[in-house]
C-alpha positions in Angstrom: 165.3 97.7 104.5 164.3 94.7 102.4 167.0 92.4 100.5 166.7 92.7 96.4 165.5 89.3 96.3 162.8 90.4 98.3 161.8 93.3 95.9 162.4 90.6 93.2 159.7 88.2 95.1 157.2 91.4 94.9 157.6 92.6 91.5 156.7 89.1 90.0 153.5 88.6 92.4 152.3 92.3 91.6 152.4 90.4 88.2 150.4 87.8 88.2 146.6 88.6 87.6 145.0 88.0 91.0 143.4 90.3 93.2 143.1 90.9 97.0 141.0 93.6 98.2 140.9 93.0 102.3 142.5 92.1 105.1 141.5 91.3 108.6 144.0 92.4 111.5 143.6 91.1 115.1 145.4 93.2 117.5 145.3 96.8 117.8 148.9 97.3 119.6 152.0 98.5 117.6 152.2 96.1 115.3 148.9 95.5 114.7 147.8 99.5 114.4 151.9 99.4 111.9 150.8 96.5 110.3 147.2 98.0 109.1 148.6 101.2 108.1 151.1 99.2 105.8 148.0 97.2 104.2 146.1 100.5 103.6 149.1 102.5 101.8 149.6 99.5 99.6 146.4 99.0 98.2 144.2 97.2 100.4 140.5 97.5 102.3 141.5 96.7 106.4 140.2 96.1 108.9 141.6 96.1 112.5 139.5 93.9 115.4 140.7 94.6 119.2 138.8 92.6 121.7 139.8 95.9 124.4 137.1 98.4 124.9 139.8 100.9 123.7 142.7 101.2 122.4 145.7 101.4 125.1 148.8 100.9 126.0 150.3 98.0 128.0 153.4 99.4 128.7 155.1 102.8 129.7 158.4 104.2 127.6 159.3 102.2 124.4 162.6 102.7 122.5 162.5 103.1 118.5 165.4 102.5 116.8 166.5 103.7 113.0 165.2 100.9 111.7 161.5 101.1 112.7 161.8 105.1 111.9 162.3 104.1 108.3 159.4 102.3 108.3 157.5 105.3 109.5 159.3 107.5 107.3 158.0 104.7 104.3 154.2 105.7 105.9 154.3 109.2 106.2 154.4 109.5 109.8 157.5 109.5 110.5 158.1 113.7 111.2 154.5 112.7 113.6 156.7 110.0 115.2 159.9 112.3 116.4 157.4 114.6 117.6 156.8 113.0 120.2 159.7 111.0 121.0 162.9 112.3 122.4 166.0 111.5 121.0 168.3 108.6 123.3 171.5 107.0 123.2 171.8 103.5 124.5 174.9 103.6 126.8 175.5 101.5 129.4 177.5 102.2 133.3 178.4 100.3 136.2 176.8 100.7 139.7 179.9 103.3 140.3 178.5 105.0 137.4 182.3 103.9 135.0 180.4 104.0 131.2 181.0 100.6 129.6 182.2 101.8 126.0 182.5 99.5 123.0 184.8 101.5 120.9 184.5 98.7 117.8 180.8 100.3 117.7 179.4 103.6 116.2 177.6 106.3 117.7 175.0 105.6 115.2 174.7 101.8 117.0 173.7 103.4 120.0 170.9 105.9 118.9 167.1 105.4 119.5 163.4 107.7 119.8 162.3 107.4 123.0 158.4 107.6 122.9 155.2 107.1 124.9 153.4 104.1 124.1 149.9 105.4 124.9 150.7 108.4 122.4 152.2 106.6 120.0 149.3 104.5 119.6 146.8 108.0 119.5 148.9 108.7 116.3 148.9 104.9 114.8 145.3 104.5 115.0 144.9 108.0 113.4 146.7 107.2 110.7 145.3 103.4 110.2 141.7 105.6 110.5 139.9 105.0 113.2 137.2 104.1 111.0 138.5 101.3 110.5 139.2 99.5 113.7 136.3 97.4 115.2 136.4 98.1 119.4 135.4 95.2 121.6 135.9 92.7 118.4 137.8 89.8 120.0 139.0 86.9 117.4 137.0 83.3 117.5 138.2 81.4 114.7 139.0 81.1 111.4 138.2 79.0 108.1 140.1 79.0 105.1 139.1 78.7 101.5 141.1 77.8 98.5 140.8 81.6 97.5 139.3 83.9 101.3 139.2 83.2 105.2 136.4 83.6 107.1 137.1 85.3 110.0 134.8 84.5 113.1 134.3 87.6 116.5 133.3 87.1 119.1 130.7 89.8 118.9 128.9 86.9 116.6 130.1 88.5 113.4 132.3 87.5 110.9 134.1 88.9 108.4 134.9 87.4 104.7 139.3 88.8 103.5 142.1 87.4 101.5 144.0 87.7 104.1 144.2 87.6 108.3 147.1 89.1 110.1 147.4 87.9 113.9 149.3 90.6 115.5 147.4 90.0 118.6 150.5 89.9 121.0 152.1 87.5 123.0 148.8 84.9 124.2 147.9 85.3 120.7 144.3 83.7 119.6 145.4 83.9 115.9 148.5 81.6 116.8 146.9 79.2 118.7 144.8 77.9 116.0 147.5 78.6 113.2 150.1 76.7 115.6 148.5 74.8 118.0 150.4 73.8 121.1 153.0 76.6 121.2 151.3 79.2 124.8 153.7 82.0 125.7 156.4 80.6 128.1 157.2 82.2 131.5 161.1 83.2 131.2 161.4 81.8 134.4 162.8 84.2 136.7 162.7 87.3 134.6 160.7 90.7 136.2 160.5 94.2 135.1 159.2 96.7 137.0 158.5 100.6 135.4 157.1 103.9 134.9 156.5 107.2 134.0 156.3 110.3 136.4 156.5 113.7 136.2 160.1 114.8 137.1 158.7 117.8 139.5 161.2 118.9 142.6 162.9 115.6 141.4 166.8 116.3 140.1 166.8 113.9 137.4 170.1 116.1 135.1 170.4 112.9 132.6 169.6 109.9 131.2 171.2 106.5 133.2 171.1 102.9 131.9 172.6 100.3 134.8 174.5 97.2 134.7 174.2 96.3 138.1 174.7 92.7 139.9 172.5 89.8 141.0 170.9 89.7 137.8 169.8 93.5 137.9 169.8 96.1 135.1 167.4 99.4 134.6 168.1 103.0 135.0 166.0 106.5 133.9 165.8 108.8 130.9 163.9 111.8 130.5 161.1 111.8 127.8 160.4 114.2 125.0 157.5 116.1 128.0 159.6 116.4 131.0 158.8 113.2 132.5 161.1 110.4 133.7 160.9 106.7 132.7 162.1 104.7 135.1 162.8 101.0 134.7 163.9 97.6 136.5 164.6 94.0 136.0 166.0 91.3 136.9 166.7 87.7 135.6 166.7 85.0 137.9 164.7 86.8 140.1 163.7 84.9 143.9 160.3 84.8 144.8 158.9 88.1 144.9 157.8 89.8 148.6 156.4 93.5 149.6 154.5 95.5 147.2 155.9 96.8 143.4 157.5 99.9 145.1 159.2 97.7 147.4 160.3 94.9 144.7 161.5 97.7 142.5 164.0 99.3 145.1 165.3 96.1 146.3 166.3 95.7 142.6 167.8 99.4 142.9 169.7 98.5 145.8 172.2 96.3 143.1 172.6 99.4 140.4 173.7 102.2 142.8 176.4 102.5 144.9 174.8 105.3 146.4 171.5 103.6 148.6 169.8 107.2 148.0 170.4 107.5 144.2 168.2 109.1 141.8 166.8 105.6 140.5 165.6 104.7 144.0 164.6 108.2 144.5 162.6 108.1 141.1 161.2 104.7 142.6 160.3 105.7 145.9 158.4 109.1 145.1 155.9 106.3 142.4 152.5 106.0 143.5 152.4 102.6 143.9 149.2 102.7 140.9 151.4 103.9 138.3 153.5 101.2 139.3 154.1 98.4 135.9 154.9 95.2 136.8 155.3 92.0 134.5 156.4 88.5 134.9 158.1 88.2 131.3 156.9 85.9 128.7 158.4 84.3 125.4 156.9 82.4 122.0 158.8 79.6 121.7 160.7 79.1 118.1 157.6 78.0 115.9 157.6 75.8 113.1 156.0 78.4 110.5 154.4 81.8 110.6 151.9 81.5 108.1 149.3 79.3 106.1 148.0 79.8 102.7 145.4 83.2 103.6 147.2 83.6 107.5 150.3 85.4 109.2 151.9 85.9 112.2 153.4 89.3 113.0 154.8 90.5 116.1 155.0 89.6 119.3 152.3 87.0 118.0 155.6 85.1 116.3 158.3 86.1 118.4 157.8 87.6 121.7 161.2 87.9 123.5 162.7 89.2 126.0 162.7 93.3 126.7 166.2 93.6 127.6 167.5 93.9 124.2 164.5 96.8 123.8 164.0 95.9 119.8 160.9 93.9 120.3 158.2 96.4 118.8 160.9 97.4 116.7 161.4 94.2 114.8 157.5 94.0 114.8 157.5 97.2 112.7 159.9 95.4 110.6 157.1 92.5 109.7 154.4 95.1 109.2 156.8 96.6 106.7 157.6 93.5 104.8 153.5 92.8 104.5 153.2 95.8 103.3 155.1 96.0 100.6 154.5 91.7 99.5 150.8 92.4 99.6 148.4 94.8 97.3 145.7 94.4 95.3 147.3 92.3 92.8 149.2 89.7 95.0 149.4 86.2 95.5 148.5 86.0 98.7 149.7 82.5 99.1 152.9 83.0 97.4 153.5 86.2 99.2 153.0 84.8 102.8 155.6 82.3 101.9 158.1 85.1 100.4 157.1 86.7 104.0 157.9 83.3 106.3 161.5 82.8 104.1 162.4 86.4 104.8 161.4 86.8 109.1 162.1 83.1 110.2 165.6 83.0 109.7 165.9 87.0 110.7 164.5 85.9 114.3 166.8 82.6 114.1 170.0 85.3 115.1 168.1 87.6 117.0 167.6 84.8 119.3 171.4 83.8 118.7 172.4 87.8 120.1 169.5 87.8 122.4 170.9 84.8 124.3 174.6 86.3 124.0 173.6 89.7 126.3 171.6 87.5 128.5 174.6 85.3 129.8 176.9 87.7 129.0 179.0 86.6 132.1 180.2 90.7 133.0 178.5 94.3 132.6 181.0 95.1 130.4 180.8 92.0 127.6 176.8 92.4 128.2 177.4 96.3 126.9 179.2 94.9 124.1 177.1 92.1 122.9 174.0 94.6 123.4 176.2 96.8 120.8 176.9 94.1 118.4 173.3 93.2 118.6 172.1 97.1 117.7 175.1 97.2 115.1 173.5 94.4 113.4 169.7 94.7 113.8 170.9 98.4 112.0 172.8 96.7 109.3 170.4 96.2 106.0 170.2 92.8 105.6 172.0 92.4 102.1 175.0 93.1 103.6 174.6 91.0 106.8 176.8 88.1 107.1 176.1 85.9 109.5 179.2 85.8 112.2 
């Protein structure tokens, strides 16, 4: 969903009589895996480095909303996609189980794929060709030239593109050379705890998303297999005591009424293994995303929070927007630029409605700023204006 001035900006770089035949990616998660797949279907020779001996998931359920499904629809995957995501609504109750409504919002700003990450990146790095990712290929460095980067690994290699993409997550290596001085934050006080688990003898009849008290939100929704993702957090959070199992149900304890409900029962019948816990981090606001031959995309720009569950979403959207600036007759300089006006002020408001659920001050206001969020991350942007 790009603005016409946007399409405007690529038409007169596909233009101009320059080429660019290859791009390095760091970062073989969503975005990265998204973002490779977008470079390949518009022209270009990539290459994707991940410093992991495999390609995995660090995560458990992850929400897809319309948005990010166009992009997939744009790559050809997107029919792969649904298949193995199970189709959500993003409602909100109250520990007594009331549903917050937000009648000034549509059904449609409520709807989302539920998916698995771990399968979800199977099927990216299929379709990016496995081929064409390097395994146990961290980033070292970089060099630029008036016209190619040279892109140093840390398996002593290095390769020579037009282009480097960090999508290398939230400590990103790409970002702390491009913009030096900006580490991922703690946001102080903020935990989530999660998993999936079979559902077997467990009575699990729907999906549940929590507004609780004392900071607390989380709930459970069954996935597209049979299985149950359970989740947890908490901002503000005191110190933390007792293993995950036991953190995670003394969160519970403030979203049901009910001290045996079916999120602590879900909780309580988790191996403590399959147990996810993370203290969360942020990117603070940076300066600029991109050089002349170097981008940010991702959580490598603009880690946030998880509880407005768009994060990998938005990422999609910069893998997207690369996509279709860059091909074989780009700019590339021009075209990171087109790429920096476009995101940079897009992530200006999502930190503006970010902050507005946060310290929304009641479960029923957060409910509706989480709506007004949705309604507008789902809005094309031509017709966004700013509130």
């Amino acid at each position: 969903m790009l603005a016409p001035t946007v399409e405007m900006e690529k038409k007169s770089l596909e233009d101009k009589d320059m080429t660019v035949t290859r791009a390095v990616v760091v970062g073989a998660g969503i975005v990265g895996l998204t973002t490779g797949l977008a470079l390949r279907r518009a022209g270009l020779d990539v290459v994707i480095c991940e410093q992991a001996p495999e390609i995995r998931a660090a995560g458990a359920g992850l929400g897809l909303w319309a948005n990010a499904l166009a992009v997939f629809d744009e790559l050809g995957i997107g029919d792969q996609v649904r298949a193995i995501g199970k189709p959500s609504e993003m409602y909100f109750h109250d520990p007594a189980g009331t549903l917050l409504r937000s009648p000034e919002f549509g059904v449609e700003d409520h709807q989302y794929l539920l998916v698995h990450r771990a399968e979800l990146l199977d099927l990216l790095a299929d379709a990016a060709g496995r081929e064409n990712i390097r395994l146990d290929t961290g980033f070292g460095a970089y060099v630029e030239h008036a016209d190619s980067v040279t892109v140093r690994l840390t398996d002593g290699s290095s390769e020579q593109a037009d282009l480097l993409v960090g999508a290398d997550g939230a400590y990103s290596a790409v970002r702390a050379q491009l913009v030096p001085g900006t580490p991922a934050q703690e946001h102080a006080g903020h935990q989530v705890w999660r998993a999936v688990i079979p559902a077997d003898g467990l009575e699990v009849r729907g999906n549940r998303l929590i507004l609780g008290t004392n900071g607390c939100r989380g709930g459970y929704v069954r996935t597209h297999d049979g299985s149950v993702y359970w989740l947890v957090n908490q901002f503000k959070s005191p110190p933390l005591t007792g293993t995950r199992g036991e953190q995670a149900l003394e969160r519970a304890r403030h979203l049901e009424e009910d001290a045996d409900g079916v999120l602590a029962r879900l909780i309580a019948a988790t191996p403590e293994e399959l147990i996810l816990h993370n203290q969360i981090m942020l990117v603070p606001p940076l300066p600029h995303w991109v050089s002349a031959r170097v981008a940010l995309a991702g959580d490598a720009a603009h880690a946030m929070s998880p509880h407005i569950t768009a994060g990998a979403t938005l990422g999609i959207e910069d893998a997207a927007l690369l996509g279709h600036l860059l091909g074989p007759a780009s700019d590339v300089p021009a075209a990171l630029q087109t790429y920096q006006a476009d995101r940079i002020p897009r992530y200006v408001r999502v930190a503006e409605l970010s902050a507005a659920v946060e310290h929304s001050p009641t479960p029923r206001e957060f409910a509706r700023n989480y709506a007004a969020f949705s309604h507008w991350m789902l809005t094309p942007q031509r017709d966004q204006v700013r509130a």
